[in-house]
VMD Tcl script that draws the C-alpha trace (Angstrom):
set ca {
  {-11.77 28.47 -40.75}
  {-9.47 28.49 -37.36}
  {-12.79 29.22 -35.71}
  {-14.84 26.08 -37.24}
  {-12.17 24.00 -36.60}
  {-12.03 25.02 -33.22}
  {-15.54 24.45 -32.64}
  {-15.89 21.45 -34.07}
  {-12.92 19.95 -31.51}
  {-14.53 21.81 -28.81}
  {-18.27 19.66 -29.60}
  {-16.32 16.81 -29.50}
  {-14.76 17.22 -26.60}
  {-17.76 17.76 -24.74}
  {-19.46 14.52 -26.24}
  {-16.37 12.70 -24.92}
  {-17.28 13.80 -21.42}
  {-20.93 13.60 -21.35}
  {-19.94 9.96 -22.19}
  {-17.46 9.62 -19.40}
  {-19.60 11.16 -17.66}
  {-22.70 8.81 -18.40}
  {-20.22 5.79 -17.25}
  {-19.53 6.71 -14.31}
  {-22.95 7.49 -13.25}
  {-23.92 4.08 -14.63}
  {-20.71 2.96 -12.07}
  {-22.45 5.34 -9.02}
  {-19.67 6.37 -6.89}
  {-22.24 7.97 -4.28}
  {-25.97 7.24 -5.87}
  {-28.66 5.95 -3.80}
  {-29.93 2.08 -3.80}
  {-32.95 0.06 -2.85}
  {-32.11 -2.25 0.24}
  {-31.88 -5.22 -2.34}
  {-29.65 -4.39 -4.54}
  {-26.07 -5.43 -4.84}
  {-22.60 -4.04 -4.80}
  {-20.18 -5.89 -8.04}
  {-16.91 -5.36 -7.28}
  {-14.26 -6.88 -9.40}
  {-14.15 -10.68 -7.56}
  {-17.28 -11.14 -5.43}
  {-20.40 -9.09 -4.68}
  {-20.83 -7.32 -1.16}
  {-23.97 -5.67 -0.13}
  {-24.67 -3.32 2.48}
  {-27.85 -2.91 5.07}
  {-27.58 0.59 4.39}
  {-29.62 2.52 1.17}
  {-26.07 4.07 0.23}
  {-24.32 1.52 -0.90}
  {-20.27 1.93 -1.30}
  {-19.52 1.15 -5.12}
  {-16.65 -0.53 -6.02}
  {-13.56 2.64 -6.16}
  {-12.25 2.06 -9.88}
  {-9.16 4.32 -10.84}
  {-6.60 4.24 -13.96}
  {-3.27 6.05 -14.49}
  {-1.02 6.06 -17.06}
  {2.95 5.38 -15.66}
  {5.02 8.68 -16.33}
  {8.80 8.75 -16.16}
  {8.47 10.43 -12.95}
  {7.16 6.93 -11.66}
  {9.56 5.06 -12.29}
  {13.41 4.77 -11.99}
  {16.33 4.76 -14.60}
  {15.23 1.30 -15.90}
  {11.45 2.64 -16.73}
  {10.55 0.34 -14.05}
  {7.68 1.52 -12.32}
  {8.50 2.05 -8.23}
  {6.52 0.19 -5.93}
  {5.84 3.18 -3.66}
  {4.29 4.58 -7.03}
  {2.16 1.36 -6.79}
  {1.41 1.10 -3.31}
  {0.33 4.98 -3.39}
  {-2.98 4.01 -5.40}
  {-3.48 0.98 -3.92}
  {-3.60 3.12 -0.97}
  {-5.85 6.05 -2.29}
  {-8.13 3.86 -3.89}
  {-9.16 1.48 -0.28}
  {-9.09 5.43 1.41}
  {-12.18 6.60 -0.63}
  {-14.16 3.32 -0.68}
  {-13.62 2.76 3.21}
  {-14.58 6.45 3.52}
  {-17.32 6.35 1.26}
  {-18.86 2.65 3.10}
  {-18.19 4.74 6.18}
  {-20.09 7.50 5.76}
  {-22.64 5.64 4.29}
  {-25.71 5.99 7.12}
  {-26.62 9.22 8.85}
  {-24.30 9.80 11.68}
  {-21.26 11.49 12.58}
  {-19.04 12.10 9.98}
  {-15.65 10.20 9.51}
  {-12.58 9.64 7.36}
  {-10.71 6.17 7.24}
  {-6.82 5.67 7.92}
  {-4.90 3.10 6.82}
  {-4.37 0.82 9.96}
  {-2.64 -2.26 7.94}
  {-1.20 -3.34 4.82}
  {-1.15 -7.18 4.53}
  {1.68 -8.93 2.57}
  {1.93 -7.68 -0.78}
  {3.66 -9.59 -3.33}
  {4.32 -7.54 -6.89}
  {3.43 -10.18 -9.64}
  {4.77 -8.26 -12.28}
  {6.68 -5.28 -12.95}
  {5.08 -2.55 -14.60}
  {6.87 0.13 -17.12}
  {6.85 3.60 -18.81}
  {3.50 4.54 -20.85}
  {1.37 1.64 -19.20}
  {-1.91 2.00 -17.61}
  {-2.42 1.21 -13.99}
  {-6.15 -0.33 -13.38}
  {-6.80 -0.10 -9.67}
  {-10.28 -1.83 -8.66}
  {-10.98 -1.73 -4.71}
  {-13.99 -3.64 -3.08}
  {-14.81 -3.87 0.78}
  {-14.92 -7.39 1.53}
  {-15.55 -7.24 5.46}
  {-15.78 -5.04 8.36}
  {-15.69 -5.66 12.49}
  {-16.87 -3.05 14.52}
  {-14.28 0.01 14.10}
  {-12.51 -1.59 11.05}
  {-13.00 -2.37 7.20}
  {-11.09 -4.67 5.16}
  {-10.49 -3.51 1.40}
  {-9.52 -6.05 -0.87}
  {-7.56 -3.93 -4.22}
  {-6.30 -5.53 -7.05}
  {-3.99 -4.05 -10.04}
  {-3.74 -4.83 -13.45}
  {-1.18 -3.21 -16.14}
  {-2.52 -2.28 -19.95}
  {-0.55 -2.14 -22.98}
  {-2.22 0.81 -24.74}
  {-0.52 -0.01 -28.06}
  {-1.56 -3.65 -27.99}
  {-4.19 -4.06 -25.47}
  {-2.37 -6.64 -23.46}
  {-3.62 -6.86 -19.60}
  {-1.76 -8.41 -16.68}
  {-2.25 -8.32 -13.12}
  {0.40 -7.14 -11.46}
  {-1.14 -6.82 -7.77}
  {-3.13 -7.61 -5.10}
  {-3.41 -6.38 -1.62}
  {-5.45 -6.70 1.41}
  {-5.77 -3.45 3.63}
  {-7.51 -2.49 6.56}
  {-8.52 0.94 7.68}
  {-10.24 2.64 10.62}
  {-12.82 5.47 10.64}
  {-11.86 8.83 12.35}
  {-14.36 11.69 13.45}
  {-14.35 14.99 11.74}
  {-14.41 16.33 14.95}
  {-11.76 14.61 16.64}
  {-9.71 12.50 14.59}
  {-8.59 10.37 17.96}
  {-11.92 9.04 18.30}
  {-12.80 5.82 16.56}
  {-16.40 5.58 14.81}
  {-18.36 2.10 14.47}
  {-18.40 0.89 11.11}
  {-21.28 0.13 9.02}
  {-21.76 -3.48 8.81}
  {-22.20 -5.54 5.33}
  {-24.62 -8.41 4.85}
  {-22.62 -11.54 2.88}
  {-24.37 -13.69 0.21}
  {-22.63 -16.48 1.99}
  {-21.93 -17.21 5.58}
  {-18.99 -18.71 5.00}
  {-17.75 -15.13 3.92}
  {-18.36 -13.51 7.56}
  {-16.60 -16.59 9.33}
  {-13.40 -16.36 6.57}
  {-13.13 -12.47 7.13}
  {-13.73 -12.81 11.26}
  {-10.56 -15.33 11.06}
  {-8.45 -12.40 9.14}
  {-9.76 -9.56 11.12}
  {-8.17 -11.63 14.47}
  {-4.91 -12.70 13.20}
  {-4.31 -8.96 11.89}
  {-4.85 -7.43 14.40}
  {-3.09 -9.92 16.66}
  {-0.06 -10.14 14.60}
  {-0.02 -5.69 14.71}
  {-0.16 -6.24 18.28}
  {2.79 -8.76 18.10}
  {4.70 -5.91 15.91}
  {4.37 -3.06 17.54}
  {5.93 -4.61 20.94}
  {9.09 -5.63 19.08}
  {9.61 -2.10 17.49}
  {11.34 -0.25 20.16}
  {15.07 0.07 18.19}
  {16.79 2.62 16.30}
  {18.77 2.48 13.29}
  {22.45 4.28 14.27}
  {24.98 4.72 12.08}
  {28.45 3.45 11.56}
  {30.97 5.31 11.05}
  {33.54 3.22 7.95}
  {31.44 0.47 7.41}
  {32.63 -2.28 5.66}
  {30.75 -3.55 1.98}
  {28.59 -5.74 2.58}
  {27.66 -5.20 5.88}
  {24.45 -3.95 7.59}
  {26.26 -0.55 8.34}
  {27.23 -0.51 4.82}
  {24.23 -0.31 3.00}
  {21.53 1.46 6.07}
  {20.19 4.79 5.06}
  {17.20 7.10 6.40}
  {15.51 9.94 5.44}
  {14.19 12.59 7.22}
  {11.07 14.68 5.64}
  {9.02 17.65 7.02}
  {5.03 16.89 6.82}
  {3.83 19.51 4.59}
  {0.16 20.16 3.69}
  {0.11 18.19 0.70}
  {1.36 15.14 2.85}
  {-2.28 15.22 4.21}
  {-5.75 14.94 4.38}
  {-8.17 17.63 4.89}
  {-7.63 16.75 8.28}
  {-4.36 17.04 9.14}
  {-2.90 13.60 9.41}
  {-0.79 12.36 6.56}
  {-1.90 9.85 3.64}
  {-0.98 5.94 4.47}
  {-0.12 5.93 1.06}
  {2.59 8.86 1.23}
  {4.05 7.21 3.86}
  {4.39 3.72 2.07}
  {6.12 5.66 -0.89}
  {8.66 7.19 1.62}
  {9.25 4.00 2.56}
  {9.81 2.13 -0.11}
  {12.04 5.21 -1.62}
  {14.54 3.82 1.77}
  {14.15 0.26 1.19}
  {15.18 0.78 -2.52}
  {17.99 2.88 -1.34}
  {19.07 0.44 0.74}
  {18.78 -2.47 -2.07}
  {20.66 -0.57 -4.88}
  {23.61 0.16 -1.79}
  {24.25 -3.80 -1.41}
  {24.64 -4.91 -4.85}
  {24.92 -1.69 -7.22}
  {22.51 -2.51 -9.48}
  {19.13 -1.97 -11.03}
  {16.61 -3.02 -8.48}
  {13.03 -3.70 -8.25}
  {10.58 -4.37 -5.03}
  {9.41 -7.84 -5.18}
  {6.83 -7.99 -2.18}
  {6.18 -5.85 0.96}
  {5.39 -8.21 4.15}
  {2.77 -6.05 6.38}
  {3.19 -2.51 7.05}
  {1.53 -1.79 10.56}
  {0.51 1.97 11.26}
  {0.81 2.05 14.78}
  {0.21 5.99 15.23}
  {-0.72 8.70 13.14}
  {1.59 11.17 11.39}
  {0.05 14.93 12.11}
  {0.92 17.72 9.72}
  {3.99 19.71 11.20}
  {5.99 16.75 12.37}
  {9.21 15.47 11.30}
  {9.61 11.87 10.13}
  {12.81 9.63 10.08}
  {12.62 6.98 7.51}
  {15.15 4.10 8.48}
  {15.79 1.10 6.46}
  {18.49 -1.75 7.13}
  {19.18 -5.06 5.14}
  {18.15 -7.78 7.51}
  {18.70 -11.23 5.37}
  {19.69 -11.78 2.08}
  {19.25 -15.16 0.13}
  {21.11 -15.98 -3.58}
  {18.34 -13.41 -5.24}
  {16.46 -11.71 -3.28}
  {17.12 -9.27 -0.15}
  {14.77 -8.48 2.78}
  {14.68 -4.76 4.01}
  {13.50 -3.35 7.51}
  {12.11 -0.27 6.93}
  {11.04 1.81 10.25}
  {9.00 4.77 10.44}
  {9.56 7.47 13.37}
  {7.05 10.70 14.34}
  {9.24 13.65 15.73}
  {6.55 16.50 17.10}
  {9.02 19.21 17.10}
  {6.74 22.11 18.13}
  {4.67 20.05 20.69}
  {6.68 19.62 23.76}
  {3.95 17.60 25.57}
  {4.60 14.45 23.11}
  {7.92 12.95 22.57}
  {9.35 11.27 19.45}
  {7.27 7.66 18.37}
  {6.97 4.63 16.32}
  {4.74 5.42 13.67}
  {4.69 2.33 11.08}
  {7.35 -0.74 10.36}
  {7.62 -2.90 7.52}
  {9.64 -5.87 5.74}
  {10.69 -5.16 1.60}
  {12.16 -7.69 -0.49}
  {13.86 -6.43 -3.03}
  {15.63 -8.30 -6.46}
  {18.84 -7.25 -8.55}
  {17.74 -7.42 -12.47}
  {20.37 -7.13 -15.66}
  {19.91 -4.60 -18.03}
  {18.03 -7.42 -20.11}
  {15.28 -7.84 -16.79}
  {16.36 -10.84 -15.59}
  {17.42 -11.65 -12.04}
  {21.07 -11.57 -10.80}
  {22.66 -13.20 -7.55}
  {22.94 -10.42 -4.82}
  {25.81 -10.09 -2.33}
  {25.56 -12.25 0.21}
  {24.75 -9.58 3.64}
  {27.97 -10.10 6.26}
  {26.24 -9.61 10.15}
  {28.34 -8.76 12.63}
  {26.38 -7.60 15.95}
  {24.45 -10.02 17.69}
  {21.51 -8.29 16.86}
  {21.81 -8.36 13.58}
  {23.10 -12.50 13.55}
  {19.75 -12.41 15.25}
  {18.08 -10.62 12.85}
  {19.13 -12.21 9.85}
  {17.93 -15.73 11.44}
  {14.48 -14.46 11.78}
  {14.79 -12.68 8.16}
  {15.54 -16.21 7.39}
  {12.72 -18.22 8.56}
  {10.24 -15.60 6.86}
  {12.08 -16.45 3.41}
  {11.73 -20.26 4.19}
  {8.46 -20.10 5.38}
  {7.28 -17.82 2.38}
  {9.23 -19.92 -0.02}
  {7.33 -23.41 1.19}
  {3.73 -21.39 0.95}
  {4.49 -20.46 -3.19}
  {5.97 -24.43 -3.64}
  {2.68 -25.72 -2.05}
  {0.16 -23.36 -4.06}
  {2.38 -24.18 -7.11}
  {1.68 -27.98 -6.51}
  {-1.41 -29.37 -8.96}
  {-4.60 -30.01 -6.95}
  {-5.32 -33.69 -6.61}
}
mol new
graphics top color blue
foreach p $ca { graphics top sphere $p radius 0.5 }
foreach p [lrange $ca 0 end-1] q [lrange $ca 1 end] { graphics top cylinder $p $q radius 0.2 }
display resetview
């Protein structure tokens, strides 16, 4: 009887994946395609000149307590780890795509990223990822996530991001490939994405320049205070950091990093905290397996509910004397304070006391304002 029953769980199981199976060979991840047909992602359509076309990368994951912190509220590292993973293998795919050398894409650039709404404990996480243009050695990878209730079925989105990634050879992953370039249904398309691609890359540019100090600490700080609240971590790039090619994961670095900036939140105001957006995050570098990293985060403004984080990302080569220590990434957090019931609560107000950090918190400032005006005006009804 054991036996039967057995059997009869083991044909079913095996149905259930020749279905899932069936569906995602209907999806295509890597199947071949006449020169005419087209590439639905989940907002517009995107076709390639090449015969092997990159399909939309479509990933779900249900939220384990692991994820998330005391609260059950999902991390945003947790978050912008498959956002991450998911633009990886459809920029990889898109890349590889025509007969040539073969390459892997690295994260370059995460745009702003503003977290919607907070995800919990037993939900689903939908990631969709389309590429929606590319330049020369670059592709730009539009993801968006959505959050399922698998009791009732409810569906929210929750984010959307913009990254941009680079191909790397196999064979030396300092070289930059060309990309394979897209044909747009509209032209409009080309000229919106050319506009992007040049402000990116100017405003990385911009970034990297200004990125030259370190975060020291204080010995007795007072609450409060920069000092107070600034905390870093320092991890060893293991093997599972990376990719098969020795250079670690854009998306294991964002999670480091937003592991600081929440750090850093939860120091000011002692309470339960949740990321509210991430302005860009530039790779300047790459991260090779073997080094040491120094995650650094400061509070750099705060306003009545919301606090912005500088989070800064340093490459020690220990056993490779010929390079010294570098800048590998930089990025803003804001962070929020919630109540035990979810709802947002005023946050001390940050106390600079250096120059550099009066400075700081001006220019922290002027982001909020400016941000704050852009939400007002898209909240404003259309004439």
């Amino acid at each position: 009887m054991k036996l039967l029953v057995y059997t009869l769980r083991l044909r079913l199981h095996l149905r259930e994946l020749s279905r899932q199976a069936a569906t995602w060979e209907h999806l295509g991840p890597r199947s071949s395609q006449g020169p005419g047909e087209k590439c639905w992602a989940s907002v517009q359509a995107v076709e390639t000149r090449s015969n092997l076309l990159s399909r939309p990368c479509i990933t779900a994951r249900i939220m384990r307590p692991d994820d998330a912190n005391v609260a059950g509220n999902v991390h945003g590292g947790t978050i912008l780890k498959m956002i991450e993973e998911a633009g990886a293998i459809i920029s990889t795919r898109h890349c590889n795509s025509q007969n040539g050398e073969r390459c892997v894409a690295a994260l370059a650039r995460v745009e702003r990223t503003d977290f919607l709404s907070p995800m919990c404990i037993g939900e689903v996480a939908h990631v969709s990822a389309e590429i929606t243009y590319t330049s020369k050695h670059s592709v730009e990878v539009q993801v968006n996530v959505m959050s399922e209730n698998i009791l009732t079925g409810t569906k929210k989105l929750t984010n959307k991001a913009t990254l941009w990634y680079v191909p790397l050879s196999l064979k030396n992953v300092d070289k930059v490939l060309e990309v394979p370039p897209v044909v747009y249904s509209r032209q409009e398309q080309e000229e919106e994405g050319r506009k992007r691609y040049e402000a990116q890359k100017l405003e990385r540019m911009e970034t990297k320049w200004r990125n030259g100090d370190i975060v020291q600490p204080v010995p007795n700080p007072e609450p409060n205070t920069v000092s107070y609240s600034q905390s870093s971590l320092i991890h060893l790039v293991g093997p599972s950091d990376c990719t098969l090619h020795g250079f670690v994961h854009g998306g294991v670095t964002m999670k480091l990093m937003d592991e600081v900036a929440g750090i850093v939140a939860a120091r000011h105001c002692k309470t339960n905290i949740v990321t509210a957006s991430v302005d860009a995050i530039n790779f300047h570098d790459k991260i090779r397996k073997g080094y040491v990293i120094t995650i650094s985060g400061r509070m750099t403004f705060t306003s009545n509910k919301s606090m912005e984080i500088e989070v800064l990302v340093d490459a020690d080569p220990v056993v490779d004397n010929s390079q010294k220590r570098y800048r590998a990434a930089s990025a803003f957090f804001t962070y929020v304070s919630l109540s035990q019931e979810g709802k947002s609560l005023p946050v001390p107000q940050l106390v600079p006391e250096t120059e550099d950090e009066k400075k700081r918190f001006e220019e922290g400032k002027g982001r909020y304002l400016q941000m704050k005006a852009k939400r007002q005006g898209q909240a404003e009804p259309q004439p």
